[in-house]
Biotite code that builds the C-alpha atoms (Angstrom):
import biotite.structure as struc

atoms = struc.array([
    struc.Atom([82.472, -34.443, 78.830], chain_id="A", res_id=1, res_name="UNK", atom_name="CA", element="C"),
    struc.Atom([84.472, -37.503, 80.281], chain_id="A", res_id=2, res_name="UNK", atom_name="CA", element="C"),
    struc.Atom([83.482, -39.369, 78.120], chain_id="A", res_id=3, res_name="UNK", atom_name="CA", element="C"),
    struc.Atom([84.682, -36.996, 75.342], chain_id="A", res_id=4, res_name="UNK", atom_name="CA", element="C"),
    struc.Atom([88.199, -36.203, 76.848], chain_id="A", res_id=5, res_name="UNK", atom_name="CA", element="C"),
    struc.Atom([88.848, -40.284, 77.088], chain_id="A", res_id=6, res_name="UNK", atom_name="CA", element="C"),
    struc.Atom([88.088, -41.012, 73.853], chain_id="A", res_id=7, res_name="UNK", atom_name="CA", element="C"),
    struc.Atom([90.463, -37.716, 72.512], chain_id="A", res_id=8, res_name="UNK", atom_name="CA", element="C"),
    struc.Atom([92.948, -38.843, 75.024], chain_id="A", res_id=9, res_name="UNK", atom_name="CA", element="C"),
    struc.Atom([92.684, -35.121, 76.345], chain_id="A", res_id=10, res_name="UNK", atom_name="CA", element="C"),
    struc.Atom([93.250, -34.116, 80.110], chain_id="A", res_id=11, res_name="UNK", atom_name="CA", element="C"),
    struc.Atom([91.418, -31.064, 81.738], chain_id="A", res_id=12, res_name="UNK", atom_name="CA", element="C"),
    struc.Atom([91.237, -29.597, 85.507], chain_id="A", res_id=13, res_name="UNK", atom_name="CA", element="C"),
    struc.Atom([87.699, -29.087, 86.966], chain_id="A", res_id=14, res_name="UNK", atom_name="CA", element="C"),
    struc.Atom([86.942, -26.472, 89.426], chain_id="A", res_id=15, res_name="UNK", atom_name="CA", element="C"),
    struc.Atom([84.146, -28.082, 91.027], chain_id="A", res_id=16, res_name="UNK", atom_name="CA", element="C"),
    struc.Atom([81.263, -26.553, 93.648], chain_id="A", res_id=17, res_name="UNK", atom_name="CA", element="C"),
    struc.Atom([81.570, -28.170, 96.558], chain_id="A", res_id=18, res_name="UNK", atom_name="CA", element="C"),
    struc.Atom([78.065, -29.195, 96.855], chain_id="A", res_id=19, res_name="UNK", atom_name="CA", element="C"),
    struc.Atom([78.537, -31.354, 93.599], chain_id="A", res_id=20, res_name="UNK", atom_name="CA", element="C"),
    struc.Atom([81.275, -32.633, 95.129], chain_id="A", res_id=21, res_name="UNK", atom_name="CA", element="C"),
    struc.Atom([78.925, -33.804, 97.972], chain_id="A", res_id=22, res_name="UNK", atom_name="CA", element="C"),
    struc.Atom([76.151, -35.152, 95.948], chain_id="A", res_id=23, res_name="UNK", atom_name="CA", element="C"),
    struc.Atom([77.919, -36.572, 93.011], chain_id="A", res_id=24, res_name="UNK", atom_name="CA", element="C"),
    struc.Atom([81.426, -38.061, 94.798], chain_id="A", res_id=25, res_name="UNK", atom_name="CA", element="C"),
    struc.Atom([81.533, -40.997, 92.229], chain_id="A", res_id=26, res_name="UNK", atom_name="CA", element="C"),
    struc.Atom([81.740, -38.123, 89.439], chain_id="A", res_id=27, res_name="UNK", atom_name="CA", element="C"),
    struc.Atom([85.073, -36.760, 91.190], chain_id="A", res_id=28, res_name="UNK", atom_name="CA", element="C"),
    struc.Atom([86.685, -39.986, 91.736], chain_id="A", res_id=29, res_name="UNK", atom_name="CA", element="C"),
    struc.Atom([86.012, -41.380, 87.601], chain_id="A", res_id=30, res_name="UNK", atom_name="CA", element="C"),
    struc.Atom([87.761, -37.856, 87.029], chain_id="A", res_id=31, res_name="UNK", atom_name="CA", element="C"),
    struc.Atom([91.100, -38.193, 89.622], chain_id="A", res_id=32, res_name="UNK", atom_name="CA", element="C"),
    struc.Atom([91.272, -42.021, 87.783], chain_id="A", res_id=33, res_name="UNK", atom_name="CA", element="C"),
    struc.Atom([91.462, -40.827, 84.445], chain_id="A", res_id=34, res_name="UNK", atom_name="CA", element="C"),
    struc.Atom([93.908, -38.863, 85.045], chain_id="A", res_id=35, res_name="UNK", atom_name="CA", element="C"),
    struc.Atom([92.020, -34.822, 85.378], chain_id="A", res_id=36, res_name="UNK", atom_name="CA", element="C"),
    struc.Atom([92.887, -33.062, 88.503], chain_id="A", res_id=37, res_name="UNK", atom_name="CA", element="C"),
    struc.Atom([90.099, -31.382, 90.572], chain_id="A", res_id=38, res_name="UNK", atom_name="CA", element="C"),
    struc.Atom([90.110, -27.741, 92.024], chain_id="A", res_id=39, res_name="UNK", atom_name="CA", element="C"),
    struc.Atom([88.125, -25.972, 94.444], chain_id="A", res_id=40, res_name="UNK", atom_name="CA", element="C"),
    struc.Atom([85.189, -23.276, 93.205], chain_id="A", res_id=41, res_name="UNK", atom_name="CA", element="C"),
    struc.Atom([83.595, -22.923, 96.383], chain_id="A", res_id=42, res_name="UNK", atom_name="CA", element="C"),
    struc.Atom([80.718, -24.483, 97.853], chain_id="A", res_id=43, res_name="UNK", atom_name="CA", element="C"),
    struc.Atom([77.713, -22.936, 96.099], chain_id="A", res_id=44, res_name="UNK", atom_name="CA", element="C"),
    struc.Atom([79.304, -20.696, 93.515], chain_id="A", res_id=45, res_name="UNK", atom_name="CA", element="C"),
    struc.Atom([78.675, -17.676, 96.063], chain_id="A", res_id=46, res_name="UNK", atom_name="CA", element="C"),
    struc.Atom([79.662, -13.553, 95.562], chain_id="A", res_id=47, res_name="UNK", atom_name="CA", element="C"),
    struc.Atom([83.127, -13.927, 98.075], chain_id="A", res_id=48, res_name="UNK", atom_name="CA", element="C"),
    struc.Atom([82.999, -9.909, 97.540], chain_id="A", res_id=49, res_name="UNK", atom_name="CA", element="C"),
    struc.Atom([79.629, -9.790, 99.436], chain_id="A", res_id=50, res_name="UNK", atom_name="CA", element="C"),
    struc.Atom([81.118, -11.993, 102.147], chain_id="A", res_id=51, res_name="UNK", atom_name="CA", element="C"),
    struc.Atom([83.873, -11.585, 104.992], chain_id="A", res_id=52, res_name="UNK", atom_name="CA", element="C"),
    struc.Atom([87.112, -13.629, 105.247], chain_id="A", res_id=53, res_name="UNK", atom_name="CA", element="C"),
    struc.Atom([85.010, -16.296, 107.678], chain_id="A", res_id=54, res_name="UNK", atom_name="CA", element="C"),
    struc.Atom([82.434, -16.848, 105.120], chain_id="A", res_id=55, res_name="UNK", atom_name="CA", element="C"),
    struc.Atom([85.200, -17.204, 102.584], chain_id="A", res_id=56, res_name="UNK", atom_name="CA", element="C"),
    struc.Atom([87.208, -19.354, 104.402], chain_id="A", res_id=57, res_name="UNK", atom_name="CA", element="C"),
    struc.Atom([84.030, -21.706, 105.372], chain_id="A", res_id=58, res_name="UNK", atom_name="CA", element="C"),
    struc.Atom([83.132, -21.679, 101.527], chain_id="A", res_id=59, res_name="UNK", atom_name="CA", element="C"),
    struc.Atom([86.850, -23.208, 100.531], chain_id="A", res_id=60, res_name="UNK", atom_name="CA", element="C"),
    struc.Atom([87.251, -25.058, 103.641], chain_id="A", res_id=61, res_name="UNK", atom_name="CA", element="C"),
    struc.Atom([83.400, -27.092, 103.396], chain_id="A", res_id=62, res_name="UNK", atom_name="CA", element="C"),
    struc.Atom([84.470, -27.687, 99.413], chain_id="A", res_id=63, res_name="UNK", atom_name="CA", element="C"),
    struc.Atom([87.875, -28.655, 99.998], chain_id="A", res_id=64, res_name="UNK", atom_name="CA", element="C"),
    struc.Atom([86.820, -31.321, 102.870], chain_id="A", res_id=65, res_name="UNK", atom_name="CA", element="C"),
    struc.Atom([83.668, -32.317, 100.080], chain_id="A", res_id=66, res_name="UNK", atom_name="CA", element="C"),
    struc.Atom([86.291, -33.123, 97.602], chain_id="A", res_id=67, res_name="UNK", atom_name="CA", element="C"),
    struc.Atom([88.726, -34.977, 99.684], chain_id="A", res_id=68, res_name="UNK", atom_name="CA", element="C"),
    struc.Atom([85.511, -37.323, 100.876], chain_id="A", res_id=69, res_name="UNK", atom_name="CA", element="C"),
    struc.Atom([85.472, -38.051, 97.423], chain_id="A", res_id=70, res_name="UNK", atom_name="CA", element="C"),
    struc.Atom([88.414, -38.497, 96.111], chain_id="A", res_id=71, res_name="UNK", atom_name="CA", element="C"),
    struc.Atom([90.972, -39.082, 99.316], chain_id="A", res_id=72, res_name="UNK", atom_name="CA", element="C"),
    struc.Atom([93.165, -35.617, 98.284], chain_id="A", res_id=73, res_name="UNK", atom_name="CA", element="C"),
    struc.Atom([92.707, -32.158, 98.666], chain_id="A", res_id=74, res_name="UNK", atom_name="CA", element="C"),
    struc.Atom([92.129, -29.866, 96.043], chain_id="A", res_id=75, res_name="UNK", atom_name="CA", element="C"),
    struc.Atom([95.456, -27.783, 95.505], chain_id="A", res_id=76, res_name="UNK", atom_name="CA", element="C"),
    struc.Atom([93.889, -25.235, 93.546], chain_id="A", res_id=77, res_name="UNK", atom_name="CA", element="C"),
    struc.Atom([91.183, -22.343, 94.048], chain_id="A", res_id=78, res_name="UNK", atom_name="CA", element="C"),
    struc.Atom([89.314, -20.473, 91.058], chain_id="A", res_id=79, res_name="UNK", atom_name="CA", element="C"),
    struc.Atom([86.729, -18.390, 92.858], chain_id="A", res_id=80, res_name="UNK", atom_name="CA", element="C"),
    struc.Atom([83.935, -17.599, 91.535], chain_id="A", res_id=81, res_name="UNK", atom_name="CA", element="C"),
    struc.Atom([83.471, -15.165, 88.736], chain_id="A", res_id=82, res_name="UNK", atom_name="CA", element="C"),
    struc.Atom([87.373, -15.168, 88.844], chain_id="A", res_id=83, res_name="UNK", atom_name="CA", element="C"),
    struc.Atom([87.101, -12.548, 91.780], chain_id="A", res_id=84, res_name="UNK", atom_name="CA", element="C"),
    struc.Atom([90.064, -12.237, 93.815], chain_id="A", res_id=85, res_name="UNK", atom_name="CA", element="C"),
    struc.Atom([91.536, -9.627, 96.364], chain_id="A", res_id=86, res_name="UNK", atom_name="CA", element="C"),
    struc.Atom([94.156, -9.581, 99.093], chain_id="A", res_id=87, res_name="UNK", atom_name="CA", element="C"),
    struc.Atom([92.080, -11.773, 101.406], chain_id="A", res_id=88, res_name="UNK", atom_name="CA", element="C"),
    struc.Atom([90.764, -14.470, 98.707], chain_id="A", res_id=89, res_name="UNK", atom_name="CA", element="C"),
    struc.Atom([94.860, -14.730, 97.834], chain_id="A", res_id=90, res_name="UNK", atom_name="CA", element="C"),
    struc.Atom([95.716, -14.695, 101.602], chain_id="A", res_id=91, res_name="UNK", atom_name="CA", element="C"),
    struc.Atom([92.992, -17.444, 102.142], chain_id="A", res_id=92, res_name="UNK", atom_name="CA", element="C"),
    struc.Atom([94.138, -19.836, 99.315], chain_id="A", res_id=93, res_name="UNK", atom_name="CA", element="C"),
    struc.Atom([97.486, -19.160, 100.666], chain_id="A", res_id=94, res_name="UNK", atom_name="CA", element="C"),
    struc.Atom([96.077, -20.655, 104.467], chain_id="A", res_id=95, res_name="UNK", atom_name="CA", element="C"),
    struc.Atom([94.587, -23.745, 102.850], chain_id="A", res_id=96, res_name="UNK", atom_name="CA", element="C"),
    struc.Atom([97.538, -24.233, 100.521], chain_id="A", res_id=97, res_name="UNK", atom_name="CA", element="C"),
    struc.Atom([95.898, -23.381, 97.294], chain_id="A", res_id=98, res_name="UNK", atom_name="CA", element="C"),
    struc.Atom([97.166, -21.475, 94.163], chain_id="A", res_id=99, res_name="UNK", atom_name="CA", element="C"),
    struc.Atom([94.649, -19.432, 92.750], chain_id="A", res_id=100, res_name="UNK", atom_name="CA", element="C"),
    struc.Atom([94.059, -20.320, 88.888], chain_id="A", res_id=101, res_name="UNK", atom_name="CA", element="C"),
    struc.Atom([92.500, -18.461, 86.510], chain_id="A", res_id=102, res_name="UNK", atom_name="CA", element="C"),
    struc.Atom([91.937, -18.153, 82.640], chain_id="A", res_id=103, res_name="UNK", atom_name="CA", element="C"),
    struc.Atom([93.648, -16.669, 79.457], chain_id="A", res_id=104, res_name="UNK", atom_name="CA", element="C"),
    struc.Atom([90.498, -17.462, 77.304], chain_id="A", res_id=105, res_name="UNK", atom_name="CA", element="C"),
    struc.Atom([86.661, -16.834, 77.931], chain_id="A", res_id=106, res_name="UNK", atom_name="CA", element="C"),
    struc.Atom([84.788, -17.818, 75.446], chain_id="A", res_id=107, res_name="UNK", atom_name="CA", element="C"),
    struc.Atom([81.708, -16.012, 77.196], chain_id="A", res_id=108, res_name="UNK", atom_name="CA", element="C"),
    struc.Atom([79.863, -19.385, 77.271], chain_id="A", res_id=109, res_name="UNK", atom_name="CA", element="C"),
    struc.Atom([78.239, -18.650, 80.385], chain_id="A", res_id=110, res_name="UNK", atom_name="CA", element="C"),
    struc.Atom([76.555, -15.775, 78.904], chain_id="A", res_id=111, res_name="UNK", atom_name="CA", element="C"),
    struc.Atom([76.653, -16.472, 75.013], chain_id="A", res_id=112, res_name="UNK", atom_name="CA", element="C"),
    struc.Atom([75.087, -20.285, 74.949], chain_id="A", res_id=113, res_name="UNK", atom_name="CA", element="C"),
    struc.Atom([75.651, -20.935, 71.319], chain_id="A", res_id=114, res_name="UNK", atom_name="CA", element="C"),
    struc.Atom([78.039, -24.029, 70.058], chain_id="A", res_id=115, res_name="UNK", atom_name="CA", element="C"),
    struc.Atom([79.242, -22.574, 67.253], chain_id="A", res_id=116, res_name="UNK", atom_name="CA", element="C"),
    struc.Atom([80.435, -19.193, 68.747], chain_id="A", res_id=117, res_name="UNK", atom_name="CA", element="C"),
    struc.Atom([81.817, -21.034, 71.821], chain_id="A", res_id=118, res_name="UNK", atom_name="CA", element="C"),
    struc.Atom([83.913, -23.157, 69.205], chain_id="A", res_id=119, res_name="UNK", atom_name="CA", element="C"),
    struc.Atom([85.508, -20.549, 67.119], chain_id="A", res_id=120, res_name="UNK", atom_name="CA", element="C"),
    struc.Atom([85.953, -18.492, 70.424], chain_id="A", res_id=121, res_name="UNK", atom_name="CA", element="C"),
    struc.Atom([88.052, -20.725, 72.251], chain_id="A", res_id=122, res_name="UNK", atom_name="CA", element="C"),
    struc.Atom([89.789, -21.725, 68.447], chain_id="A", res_id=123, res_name="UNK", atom_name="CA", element="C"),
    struc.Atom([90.660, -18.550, 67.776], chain_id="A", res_id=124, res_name="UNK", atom_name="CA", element="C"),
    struc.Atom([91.838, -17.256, 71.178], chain_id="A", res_id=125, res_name="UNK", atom_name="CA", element="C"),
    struc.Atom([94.194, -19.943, 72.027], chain_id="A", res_id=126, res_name="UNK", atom_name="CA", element="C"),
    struc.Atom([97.904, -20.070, 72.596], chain_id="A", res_id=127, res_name="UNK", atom_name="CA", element="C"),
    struc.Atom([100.486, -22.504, 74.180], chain_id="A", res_id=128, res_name="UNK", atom_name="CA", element="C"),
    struc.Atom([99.961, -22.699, 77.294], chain_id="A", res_id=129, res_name="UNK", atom_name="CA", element="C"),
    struc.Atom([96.748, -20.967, 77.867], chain_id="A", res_id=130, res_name="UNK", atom_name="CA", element="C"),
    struc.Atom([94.177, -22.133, 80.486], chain_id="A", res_id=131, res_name="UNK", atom_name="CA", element="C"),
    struc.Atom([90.495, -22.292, 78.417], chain_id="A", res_id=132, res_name="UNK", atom_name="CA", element="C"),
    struc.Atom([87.398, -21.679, 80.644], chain_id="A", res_id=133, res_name="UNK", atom_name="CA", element="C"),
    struc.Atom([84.534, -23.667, 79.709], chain_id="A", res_id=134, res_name="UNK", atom_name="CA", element="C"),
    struc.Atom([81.361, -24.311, 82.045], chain_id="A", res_id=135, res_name="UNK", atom_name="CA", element="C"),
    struc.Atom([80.831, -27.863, 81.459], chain_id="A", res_id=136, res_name="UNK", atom_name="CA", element="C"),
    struc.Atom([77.148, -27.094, 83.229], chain_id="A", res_id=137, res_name="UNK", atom_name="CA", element="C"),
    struc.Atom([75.844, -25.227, 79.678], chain_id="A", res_id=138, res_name="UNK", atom_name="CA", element="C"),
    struc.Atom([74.635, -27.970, 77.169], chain_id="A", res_id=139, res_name="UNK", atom_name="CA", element="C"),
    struc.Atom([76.072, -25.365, 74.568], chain_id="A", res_id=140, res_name="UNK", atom_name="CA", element="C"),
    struc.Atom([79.469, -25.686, 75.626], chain_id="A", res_id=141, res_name="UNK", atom_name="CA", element="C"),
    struc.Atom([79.250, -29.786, 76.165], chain_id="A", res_id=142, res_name="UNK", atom_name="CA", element="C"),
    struc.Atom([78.370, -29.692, 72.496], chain_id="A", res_id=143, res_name="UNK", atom_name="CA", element="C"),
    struc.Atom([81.260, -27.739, 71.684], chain_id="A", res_id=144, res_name="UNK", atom_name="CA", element="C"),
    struc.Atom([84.278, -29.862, 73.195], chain_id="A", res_id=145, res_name="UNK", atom_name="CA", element="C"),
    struc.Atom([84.424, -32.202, 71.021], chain_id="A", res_id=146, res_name="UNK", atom_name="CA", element="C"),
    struc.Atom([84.631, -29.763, 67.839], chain_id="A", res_id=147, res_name="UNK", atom_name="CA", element="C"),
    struc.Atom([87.279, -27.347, 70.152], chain_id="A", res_id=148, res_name="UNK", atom_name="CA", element="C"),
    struc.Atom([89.431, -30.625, 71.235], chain_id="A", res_id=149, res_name="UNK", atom_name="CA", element="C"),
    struc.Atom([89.696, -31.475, 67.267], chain_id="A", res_id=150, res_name="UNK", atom_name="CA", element="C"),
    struc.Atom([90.375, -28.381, 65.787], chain_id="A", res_id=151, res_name="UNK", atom_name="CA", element="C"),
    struc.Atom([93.025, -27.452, 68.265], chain_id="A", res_id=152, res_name="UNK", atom_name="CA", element="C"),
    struc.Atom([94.823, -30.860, 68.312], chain_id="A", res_id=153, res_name="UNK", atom_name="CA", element="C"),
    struc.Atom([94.901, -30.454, 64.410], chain_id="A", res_id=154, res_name="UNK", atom_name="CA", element="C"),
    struc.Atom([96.803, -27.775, 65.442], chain_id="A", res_id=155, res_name="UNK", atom_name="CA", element="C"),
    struc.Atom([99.481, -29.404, 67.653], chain_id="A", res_id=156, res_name="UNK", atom_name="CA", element="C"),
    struc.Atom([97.611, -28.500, 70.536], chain_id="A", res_id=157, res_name="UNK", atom_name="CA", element="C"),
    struc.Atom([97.721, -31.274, 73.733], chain_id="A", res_id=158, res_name="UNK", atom_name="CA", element="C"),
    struc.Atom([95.232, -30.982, 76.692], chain_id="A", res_id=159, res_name="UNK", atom_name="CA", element="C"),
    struc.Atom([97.131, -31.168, 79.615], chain_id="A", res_id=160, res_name="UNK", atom_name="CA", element="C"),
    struc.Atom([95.873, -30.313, 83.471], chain_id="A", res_id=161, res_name="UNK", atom_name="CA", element="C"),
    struc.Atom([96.701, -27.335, 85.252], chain_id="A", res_id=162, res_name="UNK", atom_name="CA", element="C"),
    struc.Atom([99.269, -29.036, 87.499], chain_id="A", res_id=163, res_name="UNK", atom_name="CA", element="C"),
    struc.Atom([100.761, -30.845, 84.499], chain_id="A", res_id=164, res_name="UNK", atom_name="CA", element="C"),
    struc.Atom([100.734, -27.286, 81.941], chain_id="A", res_id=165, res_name="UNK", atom_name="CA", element="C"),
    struc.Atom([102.426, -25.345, 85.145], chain_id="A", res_id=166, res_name="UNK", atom_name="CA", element="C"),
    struc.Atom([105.262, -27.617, 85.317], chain_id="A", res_id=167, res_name="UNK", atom_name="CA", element="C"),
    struc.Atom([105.383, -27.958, 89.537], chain_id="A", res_id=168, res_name="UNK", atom_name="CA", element="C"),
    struc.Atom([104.741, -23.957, 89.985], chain_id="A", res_id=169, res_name="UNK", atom_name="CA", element="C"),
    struc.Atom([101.592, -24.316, 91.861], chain_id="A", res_id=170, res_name="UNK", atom_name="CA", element="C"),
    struc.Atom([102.451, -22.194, 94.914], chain_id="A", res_id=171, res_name="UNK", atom_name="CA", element="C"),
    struc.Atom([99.864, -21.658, 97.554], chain_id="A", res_id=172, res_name="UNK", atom_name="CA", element="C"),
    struc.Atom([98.395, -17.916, 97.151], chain_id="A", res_id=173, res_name="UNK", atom_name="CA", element="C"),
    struc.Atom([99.978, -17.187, 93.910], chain_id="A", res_id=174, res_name="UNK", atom_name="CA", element="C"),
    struc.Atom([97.851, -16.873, 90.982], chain_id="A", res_id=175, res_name="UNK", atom_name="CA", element="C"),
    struc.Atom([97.952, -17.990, 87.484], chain_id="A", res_id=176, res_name="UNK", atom_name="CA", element="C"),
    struc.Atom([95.685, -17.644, 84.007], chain_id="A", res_id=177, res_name="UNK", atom_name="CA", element="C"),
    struc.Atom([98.433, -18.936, 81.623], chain_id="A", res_id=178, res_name="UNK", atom_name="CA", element="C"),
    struc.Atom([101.416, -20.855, 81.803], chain_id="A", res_id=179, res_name="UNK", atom_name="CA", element="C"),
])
């Protein structure tokens, strides 16, 4: 996926688990020097509605100290997992000094592994300024960004981070799925 973004001269934000972050800390630094920013997604991609505001907290907290190992900053941004968020996921992201980010297209990928649909999903559904999710884990969906990155910069379309399509909004606790 780096590898595809570099050579499209396309930026993206990845909301990494933090035990990636741990095992694969070379990964996180090639992203910070190309120019992607990094965001926290927990430690092990856990159910925080099954868990108390400790276990939360621990979860962001391990991640975000697993990520600034790696790449000497700390993530600014949360997306928890499955997108679930309540009062005390926004009042912990808050704490740590994290906006909460979200999406404004799905493309299902997670559940519907197929290139094609994942393309003309994410084509279809975009808009300016709309935050794409894409689980870079599914081969499906690695297959699929360089097809999606044409298409939509045929279309005017530039790839731009989270921090950079937000404009300096970031604000700890608040959340976002668009710009």
């Amino acid at each position: 996926v780096l590898d595809v973004l570099k050579h499209h001269q396309a930026k993206a934000t990845f909301f990494v688990l933090g035990e990636l972050a741990a095992t694969r800390p070379a990964l996180l630094r090639r992203m910070v020097r190309e120019g992607h920013a990094i965001g926290d997604h927990s430690w092990d991609h856990s159910q925080f509605w099954h868990q108390d505001a400790a276990a939360i907290r621990r979860e962001v907290r391990r991640t975000a100290a697993a990520i600034r190992r790696a790449t000497g900053s700390s993530p600014r941004m949360l997306r928890p997992p499955f997108g679930e968020s309540n009062a005390v996921v926004r009042r912990i992201a808050r704490q740590e000094g994290m906006a909460i980010v979200l999406w404004s297209v799905d493309p299902l990928d997670w559940r519907d592994r197929d290139t094609d649909t994942v393309i003309r999903r994410i084509v279809k559904r975009a808009r300016p300024g709309a935050i794409i999710l894409s689980h870079d884990i599914r081969p499906s969906t690695r297959r699929a960004i360089p097809e999606v990155i044409e298409r939509l910069q045929a279309k005017g379309y530039v790839f731009v981070t989270v921090p950079e399509l937000l404009g300096g909004r970031l604000r700890p606790g608040r959340t976002f799925s668009q710009r």
